[in-house]
N, C-alpha and C positions, 0 to 999 in steps of 0.2 A: 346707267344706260345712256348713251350719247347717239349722235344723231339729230334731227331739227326739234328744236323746242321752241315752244311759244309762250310765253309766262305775261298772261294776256288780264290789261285794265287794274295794272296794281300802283301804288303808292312809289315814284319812283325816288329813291334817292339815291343820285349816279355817284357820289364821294368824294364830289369837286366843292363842297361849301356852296352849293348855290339851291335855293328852294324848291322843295320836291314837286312834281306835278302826277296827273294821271296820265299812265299809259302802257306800251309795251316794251318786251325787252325781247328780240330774235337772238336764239343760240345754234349754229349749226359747226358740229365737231368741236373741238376745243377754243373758238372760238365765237365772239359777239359782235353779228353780224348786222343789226339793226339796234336802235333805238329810237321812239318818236312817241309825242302826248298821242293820247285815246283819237282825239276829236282829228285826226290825220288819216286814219286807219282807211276810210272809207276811199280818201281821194289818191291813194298810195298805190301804185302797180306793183311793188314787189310786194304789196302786204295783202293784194290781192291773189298773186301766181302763191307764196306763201301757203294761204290758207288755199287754195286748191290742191296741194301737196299732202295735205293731212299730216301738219306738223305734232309729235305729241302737246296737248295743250294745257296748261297749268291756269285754273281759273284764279286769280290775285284781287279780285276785288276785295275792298277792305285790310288788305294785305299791303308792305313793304317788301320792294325789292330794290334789292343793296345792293352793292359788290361786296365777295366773301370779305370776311374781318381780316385783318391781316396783324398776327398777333408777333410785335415786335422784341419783347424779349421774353424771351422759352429757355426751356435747359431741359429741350423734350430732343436733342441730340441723341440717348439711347432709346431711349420709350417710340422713333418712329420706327426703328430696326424691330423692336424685341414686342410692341405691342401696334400695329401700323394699320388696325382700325382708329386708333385713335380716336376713339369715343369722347374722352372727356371736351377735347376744340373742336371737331367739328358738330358736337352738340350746340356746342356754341354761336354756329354760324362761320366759325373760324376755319380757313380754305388755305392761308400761307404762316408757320411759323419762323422766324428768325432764329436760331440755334447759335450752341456756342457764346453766350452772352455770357458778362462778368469774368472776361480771361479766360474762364472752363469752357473748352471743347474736346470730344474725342481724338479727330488727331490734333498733331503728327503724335504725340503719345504712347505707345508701346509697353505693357505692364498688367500684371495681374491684381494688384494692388494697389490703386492710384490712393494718393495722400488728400486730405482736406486742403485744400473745397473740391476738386476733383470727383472725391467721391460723390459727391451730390448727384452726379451724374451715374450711379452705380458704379459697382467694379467687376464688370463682365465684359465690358465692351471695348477696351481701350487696346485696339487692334490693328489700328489704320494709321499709317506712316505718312503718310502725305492726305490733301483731304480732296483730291484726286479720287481716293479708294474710299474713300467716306461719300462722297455722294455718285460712287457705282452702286457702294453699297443702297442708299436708299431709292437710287431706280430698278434696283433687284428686289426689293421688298417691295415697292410699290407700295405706302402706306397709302390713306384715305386724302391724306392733306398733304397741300406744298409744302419744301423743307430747302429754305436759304440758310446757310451761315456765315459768321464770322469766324475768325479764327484767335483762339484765344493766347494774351499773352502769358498767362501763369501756363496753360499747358507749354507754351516754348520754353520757358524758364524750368519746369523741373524737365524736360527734354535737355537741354543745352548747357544751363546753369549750375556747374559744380557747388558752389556755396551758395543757399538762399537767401541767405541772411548779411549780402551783400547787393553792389549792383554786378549788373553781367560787366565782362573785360571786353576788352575791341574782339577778340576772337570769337565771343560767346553771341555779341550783338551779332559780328556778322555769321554767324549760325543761326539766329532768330531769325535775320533778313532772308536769308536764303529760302526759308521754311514758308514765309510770306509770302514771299515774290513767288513762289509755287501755287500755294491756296489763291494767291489773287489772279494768276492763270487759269486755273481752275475753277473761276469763277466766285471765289469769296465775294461778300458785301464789302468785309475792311478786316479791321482789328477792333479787339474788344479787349479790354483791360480788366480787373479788379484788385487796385492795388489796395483796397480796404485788408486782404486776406492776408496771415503772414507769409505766405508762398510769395508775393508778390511785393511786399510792402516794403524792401529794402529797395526796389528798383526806383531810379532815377528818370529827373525828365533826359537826358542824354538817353537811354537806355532803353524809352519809352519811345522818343522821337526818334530812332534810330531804326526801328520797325515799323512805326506809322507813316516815315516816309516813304517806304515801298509799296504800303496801301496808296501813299496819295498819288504816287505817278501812275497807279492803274484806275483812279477813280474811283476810290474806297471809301470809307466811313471810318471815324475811331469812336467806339462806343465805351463809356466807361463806368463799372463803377467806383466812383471816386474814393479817398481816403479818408475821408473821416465825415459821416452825414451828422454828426452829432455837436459837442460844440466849436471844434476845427473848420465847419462845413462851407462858410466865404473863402477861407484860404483853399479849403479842400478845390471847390470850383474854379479857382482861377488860376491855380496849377495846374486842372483839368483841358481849361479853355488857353492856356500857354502852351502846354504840350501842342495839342492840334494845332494850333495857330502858326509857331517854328516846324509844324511837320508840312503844314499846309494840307489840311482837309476837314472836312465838316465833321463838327462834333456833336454826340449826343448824350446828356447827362441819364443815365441810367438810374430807373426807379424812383425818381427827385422825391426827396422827405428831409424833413427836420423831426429828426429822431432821436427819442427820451425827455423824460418831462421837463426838463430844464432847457429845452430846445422849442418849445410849442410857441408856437404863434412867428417862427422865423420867417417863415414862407414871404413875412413884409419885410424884410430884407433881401431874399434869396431870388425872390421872381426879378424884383425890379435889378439884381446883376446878371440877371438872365437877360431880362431886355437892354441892359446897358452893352454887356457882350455882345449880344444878336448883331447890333449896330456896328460889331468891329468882324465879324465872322460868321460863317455859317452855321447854325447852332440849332438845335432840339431837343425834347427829353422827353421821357415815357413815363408812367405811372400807371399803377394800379388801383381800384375804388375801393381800397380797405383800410383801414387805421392800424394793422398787424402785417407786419415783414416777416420772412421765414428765410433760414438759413442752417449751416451750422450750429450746435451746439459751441457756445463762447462765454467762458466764464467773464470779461470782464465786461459782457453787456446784459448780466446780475447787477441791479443796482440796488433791487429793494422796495421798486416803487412800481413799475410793470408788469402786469402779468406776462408770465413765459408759458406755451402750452408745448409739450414735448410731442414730436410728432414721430419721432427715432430712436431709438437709443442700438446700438449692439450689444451693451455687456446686460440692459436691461428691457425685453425687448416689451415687459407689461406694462412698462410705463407709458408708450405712447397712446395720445386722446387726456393725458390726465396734467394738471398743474406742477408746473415745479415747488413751488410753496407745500402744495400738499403731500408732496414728495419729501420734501426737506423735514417736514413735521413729521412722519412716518417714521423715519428715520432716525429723529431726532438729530439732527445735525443743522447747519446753515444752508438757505440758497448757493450762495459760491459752493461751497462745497458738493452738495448735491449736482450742481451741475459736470464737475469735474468728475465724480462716479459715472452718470449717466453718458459720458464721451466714448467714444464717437457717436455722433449720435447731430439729429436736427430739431429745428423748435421753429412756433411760431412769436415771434416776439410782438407785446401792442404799445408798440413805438411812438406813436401818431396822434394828433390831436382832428377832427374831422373838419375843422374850418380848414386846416392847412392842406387836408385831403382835397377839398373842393377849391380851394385856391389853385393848387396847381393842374385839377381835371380844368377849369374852366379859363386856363391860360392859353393863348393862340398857339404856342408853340411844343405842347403838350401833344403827343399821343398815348393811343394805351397797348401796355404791354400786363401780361398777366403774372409772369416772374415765377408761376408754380412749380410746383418739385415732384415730377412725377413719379421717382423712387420712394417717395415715402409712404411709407406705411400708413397713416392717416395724414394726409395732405394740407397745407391750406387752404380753404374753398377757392380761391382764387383759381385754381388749378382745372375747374368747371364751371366757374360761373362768372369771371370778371365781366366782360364782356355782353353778356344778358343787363348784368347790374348795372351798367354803365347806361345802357338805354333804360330801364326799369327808375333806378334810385337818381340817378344825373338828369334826364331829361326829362320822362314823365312824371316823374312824382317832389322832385325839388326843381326843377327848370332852371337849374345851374347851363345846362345848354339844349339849343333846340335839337330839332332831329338831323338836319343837314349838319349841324355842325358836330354832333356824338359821334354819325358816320363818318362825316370825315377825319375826323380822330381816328380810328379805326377802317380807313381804307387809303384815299387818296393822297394822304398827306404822309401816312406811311410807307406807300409806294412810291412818294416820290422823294423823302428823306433816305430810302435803304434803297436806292436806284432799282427800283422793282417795276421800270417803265408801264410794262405792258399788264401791270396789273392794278387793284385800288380802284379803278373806275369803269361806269359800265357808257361802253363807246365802242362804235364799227370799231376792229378789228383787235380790240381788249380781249384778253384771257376771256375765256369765260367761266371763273369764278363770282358764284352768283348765291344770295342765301336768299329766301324769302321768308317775312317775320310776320306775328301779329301785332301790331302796336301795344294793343290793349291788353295782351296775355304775357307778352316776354318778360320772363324775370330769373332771377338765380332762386335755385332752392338748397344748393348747396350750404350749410355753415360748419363751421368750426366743432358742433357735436357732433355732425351726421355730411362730412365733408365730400364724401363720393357720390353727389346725386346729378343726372341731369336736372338743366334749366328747362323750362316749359316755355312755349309759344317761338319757338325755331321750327317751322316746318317743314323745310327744303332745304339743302346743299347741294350745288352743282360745284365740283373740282373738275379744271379743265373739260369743262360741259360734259361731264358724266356724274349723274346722280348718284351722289355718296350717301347721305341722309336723308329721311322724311322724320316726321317728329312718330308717326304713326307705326313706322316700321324700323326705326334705328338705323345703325349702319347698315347697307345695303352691298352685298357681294361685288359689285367691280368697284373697284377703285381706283381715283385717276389722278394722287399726287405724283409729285416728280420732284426732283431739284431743280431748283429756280436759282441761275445763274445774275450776275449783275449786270447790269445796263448803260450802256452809255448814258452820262448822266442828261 
């Protein structure tokens, strides 16, 4: 329901990193019309003629109120078309998703059958020619939550790219570019990369920077994830931060880990070329509050020493929820092997060591993205609960960071890396995407046995100032996402 709202004497934390105080938050139609502490209320004329109005009024005392989370790397690209409640983000609190991350996006695309990693995104939807037609589509569906993308480079390479397992030709780049320079009319955020995957892993930085230039002349982003997080992962980043650098636009390291057990404890390496980069370039990175990454089923990230938890398989579909080890023993065969039966198919890998987890949640140039896989069949929890967890497990219960700063992780700083101007912060004439929390309650109840649960202590969602969520009543019948185009930076 939209129309005036008054979400009156709560906890505010607006998502600029600056300490929360008590007060108000005024929303009238899609937008945030007021902001001011409590102790102003009285001496205010508009907050007088306001309450003469009979604004509906939300009592917040004891409560926080945030701006919506703004969840920057999603691959919920078909999940807003095909299920556009969206239950599991804006449970969350979460009002804007990023799509298209990791290369994979629906357009420009065309196919009944898309290949891995593509599939990750199902293989129902891959309809949309230009992403022109991709987000008519999601102002047609109207899902519950915003929905910005990037535009993926593995999707333009099996578009374009006669052989994969090379880089593209002059004629092939400038068929990517073209495909680009459309999406970022269209209002793209940038380009997103995944040259970790083999669809993509033959591509060159020529081939790379040959597409992210057409993101940088419209004031784009190059999102990536890089080629190899594991023991490659210094050089991996600085071919990363090369690419952008010769494209000329701000880069953001996707999902930042040092992942497999022969890799823990890197993070004291990897942040501080993070801050050595920052100082030559515009630079960011996202992560999620879990020590387990999900992807693809990949046998050569079988090592022996990790648990793997199988969340997909095709050719075996009772295997998902159960270990590959115990799979393998069933069977009587080896992990590798086992995994190669279970293909196609996706997994949660536990990659992570958790100091290095909290290392990079409590780095300045850190925000969070959730990374979940909404096609799967039993998901990683991260897919409903990142985001809870991150205020729950990060700030109140390990104080790795306060609360201004969790939020701003997850709003202002996110809006202002993915040029999502007018959103991330609550100020006269901001979106009004608004969540209001309990401090003391919010947490994830999701896990990895029982991975589809809402989080508790979310009790409100306003997308574009119409009430999407209460904790009380779930998602609620109108709904006021949209596509959210980019921003003068």
């Amino acid at each position: 329901m939209s129309g005036r709202v008054w979400l009156k004497g709560g906890t505010v934390v607006d998502g600029t990193g600056e300490p929360s105080f008590t007060g108000d938050v005024w929303l009238q139609g899609d937008r945030i019309v007021a902001v001011y502490p409590e102790r102003e209320r009285d001496a205010r004329a508009d907050a007088r003629a306001w309450m003469d109005d009979r604004p509906r009024t939300h009592d917040c005392r004891g409560k926080v109120i945030a701006p919506g989370f703004i969840d920057v790397h999603t691959h919920d690209d078909a999940a807003v078309l095909n299920t556009p409640d969206m239950l599991p983000k804006i449970s969350q609190g979460v009002t804007t998703v990023v799509a298209g991350n990791c290369g994979i996006s629906l357009a420009p695309v065309v196919t009944p059958r898309p290949p891995a990693p593509l599939s990750l995104l199902g293989d129902r939807q891959y309809r949309y020619t230009t992403l022109r037609d991709y987000a008519a589509a999601v102002d047609a569906a109207r899902p519950a939550i915003n929905v910005a993308a990037l535009l993926g480079h593995t999707a333009l390479r099996i578009k374009h790219v006669a052989d994969l397992d090379r880089p593209a030709n002059a004629e092939e780049r400038a068929a990517m570019a073209a495909d680009m320079r459309e999406a970022m009319d269209a209002g793209a955020l940038g380009l997103s990369s995944g040259v970790f995957y083999r669809e993509a892993y033959a591509a060159d930085v020529p081939e790379l920077v040959a597409v992210a230039r057409v993101a940088a002349e419209r004031g784009g982003v190059y999102a990536t994830h890089i080629r190899d997080e594991l023991k490659g992962i210094l050089e991996a980043m600085m071919e990363a931060a090369g690419t952008a650098r010769q494209a000329g636009l701000p880069l953001v390291l996707s999902h930042h880990k040092c992942a497999g057990a022969a890799n823990w404890g890197r993070t004291l390496q990897t942040l501080p070329l993070v801050d050595r980069l920052a100082g030559q370039q515009e630079l960011a990175m996202d992560v999620y509050p879990y020590t387990a990454g999900s992807t693809v089923l990949r046998e050569d990230l079988v090592d022996g020493v990790i648990d793997i938890l199988i969340t997909r398989s095709e050719p075996h579909p009772e295997a998902a929820g159960r270990y590959l080890r115990d799979i393998a023993a069933g069977w009587g065969v080896g992990e590798y092997e086992a995994c190669v039966r279970l293909k196609p198919g996706n997994a949660c890998y536990f990659q992570m060591r958790e100091d290095d987890v909290r290392r990079v949640i409590a780095h300045p140039l850190s925000m969070i993205g959730s990374d979940g896989l909404p096609n799967d069949e039993r998901p990683h929890p991260r897919l409903w609960g990142a985001f809870p967890r991150v205020l729950a497990q990060y700030w109140r219960e390990k104080g790795v960071l306060s609360l201004a700063q969790a939020v701003h992780k997850m709003t202002g700083m996110s809006a202002r890396r993915f040029r999502m101007g007018d959103r991330g912060v609550l100020a006269a004439g901001k979106a009004a995407d608004v969540v209001v929390f309990d401090p003391d309650r919010i947490r994830d109840t999701a896990t990895f046995e029982d991975p589809m649960r809402v989080s508790e202590g979310v009790e409100a969602v306003w997308v574009n100032g119409v009430l999407g969520y209460t904790e009380a009543d779930g998602v609620l019948p109108e709904r006021g996402g949209r596509f959210v185009r980019r921003q003068p930076a």
